[in-house]
N, C-alpha and C positions, 0 to 999 in steps of 0.2 A: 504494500500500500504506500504512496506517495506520503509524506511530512505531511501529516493532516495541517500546519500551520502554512503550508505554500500553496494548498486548493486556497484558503481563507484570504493571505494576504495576497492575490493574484486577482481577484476583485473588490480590494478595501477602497473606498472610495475618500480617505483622508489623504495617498500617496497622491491621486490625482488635483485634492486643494490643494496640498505643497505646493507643485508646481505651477500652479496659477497664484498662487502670494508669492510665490520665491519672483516672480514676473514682474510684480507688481513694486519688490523693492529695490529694483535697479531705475527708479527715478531720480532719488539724488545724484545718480554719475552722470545727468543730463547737465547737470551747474558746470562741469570741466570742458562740456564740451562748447564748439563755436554755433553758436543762435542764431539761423539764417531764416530768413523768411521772404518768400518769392511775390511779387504783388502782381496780381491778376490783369491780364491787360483791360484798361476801361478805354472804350472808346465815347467820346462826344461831341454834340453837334453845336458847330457856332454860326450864328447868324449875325448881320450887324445891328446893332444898338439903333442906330439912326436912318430914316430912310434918306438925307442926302446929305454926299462926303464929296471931299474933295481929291480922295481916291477912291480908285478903282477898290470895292468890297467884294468879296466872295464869299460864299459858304465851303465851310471847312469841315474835317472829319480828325477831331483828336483821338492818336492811340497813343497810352503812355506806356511802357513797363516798366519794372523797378524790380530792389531787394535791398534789404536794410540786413544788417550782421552786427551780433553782439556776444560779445569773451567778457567774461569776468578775468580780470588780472589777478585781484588781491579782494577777500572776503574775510580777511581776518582770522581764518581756521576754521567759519562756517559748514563751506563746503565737505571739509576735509572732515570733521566731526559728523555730519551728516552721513554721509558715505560708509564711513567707520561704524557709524550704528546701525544702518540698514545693513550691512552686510554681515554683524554681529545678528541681529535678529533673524537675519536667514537660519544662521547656525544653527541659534535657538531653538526655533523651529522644527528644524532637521532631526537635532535632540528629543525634540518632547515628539514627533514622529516615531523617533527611535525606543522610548520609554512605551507609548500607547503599542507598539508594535509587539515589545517583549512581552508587556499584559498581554495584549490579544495570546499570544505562543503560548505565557505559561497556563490562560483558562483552555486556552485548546487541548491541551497535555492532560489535565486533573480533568476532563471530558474524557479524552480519551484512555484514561486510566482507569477511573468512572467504568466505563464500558468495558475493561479486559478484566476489571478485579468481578466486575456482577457475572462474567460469563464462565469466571473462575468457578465464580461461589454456586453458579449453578452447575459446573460439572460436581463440582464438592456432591451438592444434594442430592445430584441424580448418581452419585457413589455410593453415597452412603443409603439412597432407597434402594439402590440393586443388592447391597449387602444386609438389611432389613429383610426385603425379600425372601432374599436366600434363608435366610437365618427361621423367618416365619414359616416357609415351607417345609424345612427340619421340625420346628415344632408341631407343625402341622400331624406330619408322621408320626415322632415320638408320641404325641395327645391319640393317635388312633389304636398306638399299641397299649397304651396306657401308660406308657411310661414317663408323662407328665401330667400335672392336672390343668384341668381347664381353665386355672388363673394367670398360668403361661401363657396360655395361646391368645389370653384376651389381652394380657399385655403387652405384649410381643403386637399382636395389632395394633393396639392405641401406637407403640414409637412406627408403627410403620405408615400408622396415618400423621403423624407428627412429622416424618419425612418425607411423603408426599404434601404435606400443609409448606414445608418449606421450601419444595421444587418449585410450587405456583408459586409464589411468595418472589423465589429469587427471580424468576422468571418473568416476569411484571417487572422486577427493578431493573432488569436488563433491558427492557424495550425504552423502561422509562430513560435510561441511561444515553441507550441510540438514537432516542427525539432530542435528546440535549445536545447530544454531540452533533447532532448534523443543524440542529439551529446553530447553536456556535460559529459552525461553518456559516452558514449561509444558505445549505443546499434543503431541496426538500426534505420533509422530517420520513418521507417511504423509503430513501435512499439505501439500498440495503450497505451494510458497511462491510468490507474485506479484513478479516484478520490480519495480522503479523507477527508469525512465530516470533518469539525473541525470549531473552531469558529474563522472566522480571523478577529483578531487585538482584542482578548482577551485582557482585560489592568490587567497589575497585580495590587496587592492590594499595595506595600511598594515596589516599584525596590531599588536596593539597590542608596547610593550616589557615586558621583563623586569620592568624596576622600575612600569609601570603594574599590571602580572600579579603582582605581587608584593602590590601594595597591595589590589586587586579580593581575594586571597587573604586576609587579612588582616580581611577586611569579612566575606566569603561563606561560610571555609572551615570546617565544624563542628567539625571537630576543635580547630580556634583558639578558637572560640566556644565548645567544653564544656569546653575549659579555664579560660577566663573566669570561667566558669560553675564550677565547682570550687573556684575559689577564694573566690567569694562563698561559699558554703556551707561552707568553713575557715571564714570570718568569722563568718557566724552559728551557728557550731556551738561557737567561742569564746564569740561572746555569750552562748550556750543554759547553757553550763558556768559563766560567771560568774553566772548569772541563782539558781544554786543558793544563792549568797549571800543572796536578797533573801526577803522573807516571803510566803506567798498569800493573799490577802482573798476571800472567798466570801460570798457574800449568799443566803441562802437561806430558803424557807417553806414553810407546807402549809395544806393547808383540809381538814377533813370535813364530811363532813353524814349523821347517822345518824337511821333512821327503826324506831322498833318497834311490830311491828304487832301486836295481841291478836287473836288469833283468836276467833269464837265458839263460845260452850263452853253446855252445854246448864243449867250451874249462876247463868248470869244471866238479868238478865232482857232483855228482846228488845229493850229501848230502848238498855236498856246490854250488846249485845250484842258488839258489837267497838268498840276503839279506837286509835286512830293516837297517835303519841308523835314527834317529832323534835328536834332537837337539833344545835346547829351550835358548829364550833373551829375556829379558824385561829392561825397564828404566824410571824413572824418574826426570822430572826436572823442575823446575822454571825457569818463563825467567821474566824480571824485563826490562821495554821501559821508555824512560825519555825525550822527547824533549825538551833540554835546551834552542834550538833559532830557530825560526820558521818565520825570517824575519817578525815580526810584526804581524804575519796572527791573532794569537789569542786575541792582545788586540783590532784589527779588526772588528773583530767577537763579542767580547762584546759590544764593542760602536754602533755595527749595532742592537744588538738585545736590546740592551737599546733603542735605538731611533725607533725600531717597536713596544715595551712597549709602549714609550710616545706617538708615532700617537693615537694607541688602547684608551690609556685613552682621548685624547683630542675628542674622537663621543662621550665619555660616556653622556656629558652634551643634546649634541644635540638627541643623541636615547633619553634620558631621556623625553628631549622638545617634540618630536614627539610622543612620548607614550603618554605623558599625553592631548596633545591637539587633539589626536585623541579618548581618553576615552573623555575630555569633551563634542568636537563636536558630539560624539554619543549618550552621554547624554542629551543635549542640543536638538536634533533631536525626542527624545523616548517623552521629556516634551513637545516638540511642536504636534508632533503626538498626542499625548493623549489631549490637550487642543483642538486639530483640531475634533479629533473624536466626543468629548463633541459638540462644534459647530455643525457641523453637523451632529447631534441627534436630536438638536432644529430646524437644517434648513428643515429638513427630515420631522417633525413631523408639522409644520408651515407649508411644501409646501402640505402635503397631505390636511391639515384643510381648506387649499385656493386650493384646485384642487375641492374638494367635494361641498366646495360651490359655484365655480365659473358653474361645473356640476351643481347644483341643482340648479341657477338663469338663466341657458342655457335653463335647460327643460321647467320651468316659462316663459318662453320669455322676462326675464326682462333681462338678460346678454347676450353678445354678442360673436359672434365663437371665433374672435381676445381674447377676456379675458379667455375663456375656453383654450382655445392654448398655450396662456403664461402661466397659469397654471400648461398646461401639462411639457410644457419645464421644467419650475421652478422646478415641483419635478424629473425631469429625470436629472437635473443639481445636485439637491440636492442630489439624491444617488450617484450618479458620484462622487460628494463630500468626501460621506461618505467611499464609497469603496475606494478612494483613501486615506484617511486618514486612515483608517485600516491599508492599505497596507503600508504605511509610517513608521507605528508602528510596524509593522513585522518584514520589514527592519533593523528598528532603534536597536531593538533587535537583529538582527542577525548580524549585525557591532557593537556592544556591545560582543557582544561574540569573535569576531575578533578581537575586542582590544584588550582585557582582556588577549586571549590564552586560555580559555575554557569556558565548557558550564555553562552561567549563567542563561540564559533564554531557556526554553525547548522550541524547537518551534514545532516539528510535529518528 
């Protein structure tokens, strides 16, 4: 079966906002560039003011064109703070992309885990009713030789209705499990789901430590990283407010070029019957802004983005706290899983050695149905056990990985 988190994130439709905001914060690097603007040719008609002159008058046809261009020279660091924070928020962005994407991966995982532990638990029950079964059918015969009484055989029914009570049972939480997981996804909840053999709750040989998971955190984890990221942009957003202090230099020009056409008019004569006229201006100039008093707005403006600086840094301490007590609690979780698993390998291996012999003192007649029974329970309890301490360890792995901000432990 395909990374159930790559059908998921292959139609997440947050990757496709990114890319239309990440679009949208390349306006500031328009200020570095040079401002041209083309002016639409106008043509218009002139006639004379007065019906009589002492020259010759015509009607005329004005076309102008033009383009005017503007560079900022000097902005004070405006520009340049501007830019520096759009392209910082990109990052940011990309970050909290990067966090909403590991959530989506780690609920797709504890979905699909979901679904292998309920399909566990019902091979478990449909084990232990085939060994019920068995076991009732023996009583069955013994009750007809007479060689047990009839409050065997009615008990020995009840646990074997107790575990067909618990096949329906798992069996329900399994479907419940595969509508979750395929909502998660995304896909239909009829979707039937493909297994994948694997071995769950593998223990690795060396997991890395606390303090290695702490530091990997540190480096990977976005939340650490858009706080970084936060603060740089307190920084330039002080620069931006002191930059109100400095003046702006603008270099700018324009060009026309106008052409008037004389129509022919039937009052010349045909040599000189139309004629063309044009005419060309350009300019350049500097324009130099200097706000000397701005009713206080600017030193405003810095004291507010100094005191959004200082909030920013006063999380630093407490993100720091929650990073790390969530890599240890994950850690602390992976050591107990794995000491749980060990435990039950022995309970596992104990209730099978005491189910065979409480079976083989049943068929002697020396053991009684009651002892065969709790037998059976004990190891249907035992693997219950064991699968869930796998599952524990899966888990613990997979909220390791979400602390940290990437993949430490491969899980399927």
């Amino acid at each position: 079966m395909k990374s159930p988190w790559k059908i998921t994130l292959k139609s997440w439709p947050r990757q496709k906002a990114l890319i239309n905001w990440k679009a949208k914060q390349t306006r500031p690097f328009r200020g570095f560039c040079l401002n041209s603007k083309l002016k639409e040719p106008t043509v218009e008609a002139t006639e004379p003011e007065f019906p009589m002159s002492f020259y010759a008058v015509r009607n005329a046809n004005v076309t102008i064109y033009g383009a005017k261009l503007s560079q900022n020279l000097y902005t004070g660091g405006k520009l340049e703070s501007r830019l520096d924070i759009a392209r910082v928020r990109v990052k940011i962005a990309e970050e909290e992309l990067k966090r909403r994407k590991q959530e989506l991966i780690y609920k797709v995982i504890l979905a699909y885990y979901d679904v292998l532990q309920a399909k566990r638990l019902l091979d478990l029950s449909l084990e232990s009713m085939d060994l019920t079964n068995a076991h009732l059918e023996l009583v069955k015969s013994y009750y007809s030789l007479g060689r047990v009484p009839k409050a065997d055989l009615l008990f020995t029914n009840v646990k074997f209705a107790e575990a067909e009570f618990r096949k329906i049972r798992t069996e329900n939480e399994l479907e419940a499990a595969k509508i979750e997981f395929n909502r998660i996804l995304g896909r239909e909840i009829e979707i039937p789901i493909l297994f994948k053999e694997m071995d769950f709750g593998l223990q690795e040989a060396a997991p890395p430590s606390s303090q290695d998971l702490l530091s990997l955190a540190f480096e990977h984890r976005p939340e650490w990283k858009v706080l970084n990221f936060q603060k740089i942009i307190g920084e330039r957003k002080i620069v931006l407010a002191q930059s109100e202090f400095a003046p702006d230099l603008i270099l700018s020009g324009s060009i026309s070029k106008s052409y008037l056409d004389y129509p022919e008019t039937e009052a010349m004569a045909e040599e000189d019957a139309t004629g063309v006229a044009d005419s060309f201006a350009w300019n350049i100039y500097g324009m130099l802004s200097w706000t000397i008093f701005d009713g206080l707005r600017t030193p405003n403006q810095i004291r507010g983005a100094q005191a959004e600086l200082a909030e920013i840094k006063k999380y630093e301490r407490e993100i720091e706290n929650r990073i790390a007590a969530e890599i240890r609690q994950a850690r602390l979780n992976l050591d107990a899983a794995n000491l749980l698993i060990q435990v039950a390998q022995k309970e596992v291996e104990y209730a099978e050695e005491n189910l065979a012999l409480a079976q083989e003192r049943y068929r002697k007649g020396v053991g009684g149905n009651v002892e065969f029974l709790e037998a059976q329970a004990a190891l249907s309890k035992a693997k219950t056990d064991q699968l869930q301490a796998k599952a524990d360890y899966e888990l613990a792995k997979a909220k390791i990985n979400l602390a940290v901000g990437k993949e430490v432990f491969a899980l399927f």
